[in-house]
Backbone as JSON, one array per atom type, in Angstrom:
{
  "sequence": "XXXXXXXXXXXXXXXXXXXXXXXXXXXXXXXXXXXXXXXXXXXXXXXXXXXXXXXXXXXXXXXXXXXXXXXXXXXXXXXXXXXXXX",
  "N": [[-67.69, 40.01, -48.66], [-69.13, 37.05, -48.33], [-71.42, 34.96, -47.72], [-72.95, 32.22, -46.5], [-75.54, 29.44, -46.48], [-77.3, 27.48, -45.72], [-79.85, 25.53, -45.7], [-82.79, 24.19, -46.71], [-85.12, 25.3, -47.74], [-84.49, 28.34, -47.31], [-83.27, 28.43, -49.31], [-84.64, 27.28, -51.26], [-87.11, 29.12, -51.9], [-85.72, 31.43, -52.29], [-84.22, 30.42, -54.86], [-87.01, 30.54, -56.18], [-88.1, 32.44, -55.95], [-86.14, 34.48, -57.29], [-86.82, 33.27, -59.53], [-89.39, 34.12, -60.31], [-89.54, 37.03, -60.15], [-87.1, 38.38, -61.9], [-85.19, 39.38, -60.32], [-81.98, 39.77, -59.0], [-80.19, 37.09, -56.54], [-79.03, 38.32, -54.52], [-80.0, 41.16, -54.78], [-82.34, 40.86, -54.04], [-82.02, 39.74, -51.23], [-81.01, 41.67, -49.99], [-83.42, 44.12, -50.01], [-85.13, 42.39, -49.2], [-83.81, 42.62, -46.1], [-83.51, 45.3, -45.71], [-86.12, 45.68, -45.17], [-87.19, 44.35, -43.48], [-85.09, 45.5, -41.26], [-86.4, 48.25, -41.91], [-89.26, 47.54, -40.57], [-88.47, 46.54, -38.39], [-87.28, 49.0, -36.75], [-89.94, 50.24, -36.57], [-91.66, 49.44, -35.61], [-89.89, 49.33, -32.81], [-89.71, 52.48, -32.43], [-93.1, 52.33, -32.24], [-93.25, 51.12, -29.82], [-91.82, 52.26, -28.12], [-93.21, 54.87, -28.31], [-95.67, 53.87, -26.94], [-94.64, 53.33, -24.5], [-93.8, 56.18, -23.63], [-96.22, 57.55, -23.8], [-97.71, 55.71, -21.89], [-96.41, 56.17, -19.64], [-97.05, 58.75, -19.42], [-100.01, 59.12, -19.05], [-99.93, 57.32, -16.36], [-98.4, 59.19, -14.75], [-100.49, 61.54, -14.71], [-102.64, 60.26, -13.45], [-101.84, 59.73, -11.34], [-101.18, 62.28, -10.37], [-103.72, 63.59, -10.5], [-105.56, 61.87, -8.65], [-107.21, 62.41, -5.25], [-105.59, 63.89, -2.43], [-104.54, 61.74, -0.1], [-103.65, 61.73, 2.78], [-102.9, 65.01, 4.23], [-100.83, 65.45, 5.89], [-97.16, 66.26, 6.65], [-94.45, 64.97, 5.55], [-92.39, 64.17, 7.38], [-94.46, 64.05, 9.77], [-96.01, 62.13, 9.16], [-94.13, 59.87, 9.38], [-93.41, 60.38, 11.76], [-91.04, 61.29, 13.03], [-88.92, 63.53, 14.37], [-87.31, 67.43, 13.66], [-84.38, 66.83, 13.87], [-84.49, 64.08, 12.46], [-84.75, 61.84, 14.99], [-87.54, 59.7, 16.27], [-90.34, 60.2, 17.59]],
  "CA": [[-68.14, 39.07, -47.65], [-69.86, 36.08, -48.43], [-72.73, 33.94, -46.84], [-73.38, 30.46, -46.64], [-77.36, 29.48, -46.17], [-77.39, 25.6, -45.75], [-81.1, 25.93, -45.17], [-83.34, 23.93, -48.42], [-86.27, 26.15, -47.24], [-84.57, 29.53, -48.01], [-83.04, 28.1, -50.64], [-85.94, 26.99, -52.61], [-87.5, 30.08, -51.45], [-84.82, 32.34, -52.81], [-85.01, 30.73, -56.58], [-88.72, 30.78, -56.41], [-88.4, 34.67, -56.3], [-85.68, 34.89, -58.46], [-87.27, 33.26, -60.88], [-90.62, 34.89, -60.46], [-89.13, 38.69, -59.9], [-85.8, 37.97, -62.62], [-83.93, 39.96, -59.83], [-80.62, 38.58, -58.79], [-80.78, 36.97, -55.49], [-78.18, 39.57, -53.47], [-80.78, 42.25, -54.76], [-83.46, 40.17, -53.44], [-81.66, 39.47, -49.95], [-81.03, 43.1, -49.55], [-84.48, 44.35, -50.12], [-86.02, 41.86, -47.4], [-83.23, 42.8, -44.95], [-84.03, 46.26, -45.56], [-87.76, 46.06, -45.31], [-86.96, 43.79, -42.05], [-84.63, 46.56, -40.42], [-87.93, 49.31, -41.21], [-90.28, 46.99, -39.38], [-88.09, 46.25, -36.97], [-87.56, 50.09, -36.03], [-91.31, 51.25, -36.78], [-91.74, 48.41, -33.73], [-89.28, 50.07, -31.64], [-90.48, 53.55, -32.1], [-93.91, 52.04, -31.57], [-92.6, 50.71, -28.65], [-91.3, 53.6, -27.11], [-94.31, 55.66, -27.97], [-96.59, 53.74, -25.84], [-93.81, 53.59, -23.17], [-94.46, 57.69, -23.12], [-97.93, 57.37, -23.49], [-97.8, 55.14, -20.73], [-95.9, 57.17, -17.96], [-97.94, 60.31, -18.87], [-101.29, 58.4, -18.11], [-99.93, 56.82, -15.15], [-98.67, 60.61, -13.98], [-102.21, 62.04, -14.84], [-103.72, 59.5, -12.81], [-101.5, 59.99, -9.92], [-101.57, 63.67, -9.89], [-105.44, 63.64, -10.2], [-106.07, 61.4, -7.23], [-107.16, 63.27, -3.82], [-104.32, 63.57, -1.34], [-105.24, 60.86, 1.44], [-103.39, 62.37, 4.04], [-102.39, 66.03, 3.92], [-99.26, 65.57, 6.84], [-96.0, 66.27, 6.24], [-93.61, 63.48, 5.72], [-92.2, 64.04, 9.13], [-95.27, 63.76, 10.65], [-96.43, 60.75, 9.26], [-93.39, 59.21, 9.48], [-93.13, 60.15, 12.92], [-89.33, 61.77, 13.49], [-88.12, 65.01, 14.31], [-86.01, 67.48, 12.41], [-83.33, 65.7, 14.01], [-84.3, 62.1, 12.3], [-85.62, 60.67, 15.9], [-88.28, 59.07, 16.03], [-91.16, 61.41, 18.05]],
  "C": [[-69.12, 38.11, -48.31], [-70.45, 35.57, -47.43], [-73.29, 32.81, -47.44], [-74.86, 29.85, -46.41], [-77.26, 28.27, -46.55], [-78.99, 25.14, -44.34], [-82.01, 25.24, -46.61], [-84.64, 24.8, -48.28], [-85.95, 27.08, -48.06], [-84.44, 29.32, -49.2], [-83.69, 27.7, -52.04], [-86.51, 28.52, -52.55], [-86.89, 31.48, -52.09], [-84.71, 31.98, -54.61], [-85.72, 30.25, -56.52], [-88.46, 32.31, -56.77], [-87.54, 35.06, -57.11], [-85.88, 34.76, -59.66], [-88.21, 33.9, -60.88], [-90.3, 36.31, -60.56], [-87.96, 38.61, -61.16], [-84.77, 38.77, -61.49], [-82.93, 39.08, -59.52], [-80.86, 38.16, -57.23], [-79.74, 38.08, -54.09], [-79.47, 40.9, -53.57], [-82.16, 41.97, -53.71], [-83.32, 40.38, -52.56], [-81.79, 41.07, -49.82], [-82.29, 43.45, -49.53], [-85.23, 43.58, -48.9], [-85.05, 42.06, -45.97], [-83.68, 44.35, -45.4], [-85.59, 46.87, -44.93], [-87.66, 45.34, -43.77], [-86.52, 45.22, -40.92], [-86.11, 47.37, -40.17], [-88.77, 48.72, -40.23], [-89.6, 46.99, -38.26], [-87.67, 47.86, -35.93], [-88.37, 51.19, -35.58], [-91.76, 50.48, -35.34], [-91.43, 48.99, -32.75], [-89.64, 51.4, -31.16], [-92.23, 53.56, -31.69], [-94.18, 52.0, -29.9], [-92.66, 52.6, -27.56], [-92.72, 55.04, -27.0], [-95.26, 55.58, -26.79], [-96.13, 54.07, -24.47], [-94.05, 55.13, -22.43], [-95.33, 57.8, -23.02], [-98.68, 56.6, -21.82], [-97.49, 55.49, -19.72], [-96.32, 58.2, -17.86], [-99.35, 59.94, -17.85], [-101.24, 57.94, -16.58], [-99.59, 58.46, -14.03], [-99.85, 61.31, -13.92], [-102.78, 61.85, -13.62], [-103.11, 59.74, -11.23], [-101.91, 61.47, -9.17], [-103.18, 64.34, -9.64], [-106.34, 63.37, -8.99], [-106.05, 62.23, -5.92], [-105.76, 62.76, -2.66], [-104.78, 63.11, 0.36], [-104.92, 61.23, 2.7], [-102.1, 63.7, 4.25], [-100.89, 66.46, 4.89], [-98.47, 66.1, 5.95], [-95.57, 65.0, 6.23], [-93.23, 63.16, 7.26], [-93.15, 63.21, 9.71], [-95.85, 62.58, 10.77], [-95.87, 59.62, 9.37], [-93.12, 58.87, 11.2], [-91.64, 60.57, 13.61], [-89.21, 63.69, 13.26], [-87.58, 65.89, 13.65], [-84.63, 67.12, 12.61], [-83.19, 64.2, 13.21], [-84.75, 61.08, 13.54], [-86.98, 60.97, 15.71], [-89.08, 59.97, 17.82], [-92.03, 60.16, 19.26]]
}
């Protein structure tokens, strides 16, 4: 597979580092798409950490809080064990 990069940015960018590093520039490309992918899934598992971190805290906080009104559902709803309405 080949790739086309009609970009003068990377392109300068790409022999700059090949000349400075002597690597070839496929070795090059690979290496920053690699190092891209890690970040990009140390992010995601970041990600997702807080996400758990975040729904424990928010359960904590719920289950902690005093229970404002000790009814039943029924009752405060107002219906029967039929479903009418009392």
């Amino acid at each position: 597979m080949s790739i086309t990069i009609e970009n003068a940015e990377i392109e300068a960018l790409l022999a700059d580092l090949t000349e400075t590093t002597r690597r070839t520039a496929p070795d090059l490309l690979l290496d920053v798409l690699r190092r891209e992918r890690a970040r990009v899934e140390a992010d995601r598992e970041r990600d997702r950490a807080e996400a758990v971190a975040s729904g424990r805290l928010l359960h904590e906080r719920t289950y902690a809080s005093p229970l404002v009104d000790p009814r039943p559902i029924n009752e405060i709803l107002a219906y029967d064990e039929n479903g009418l309405p009392v």
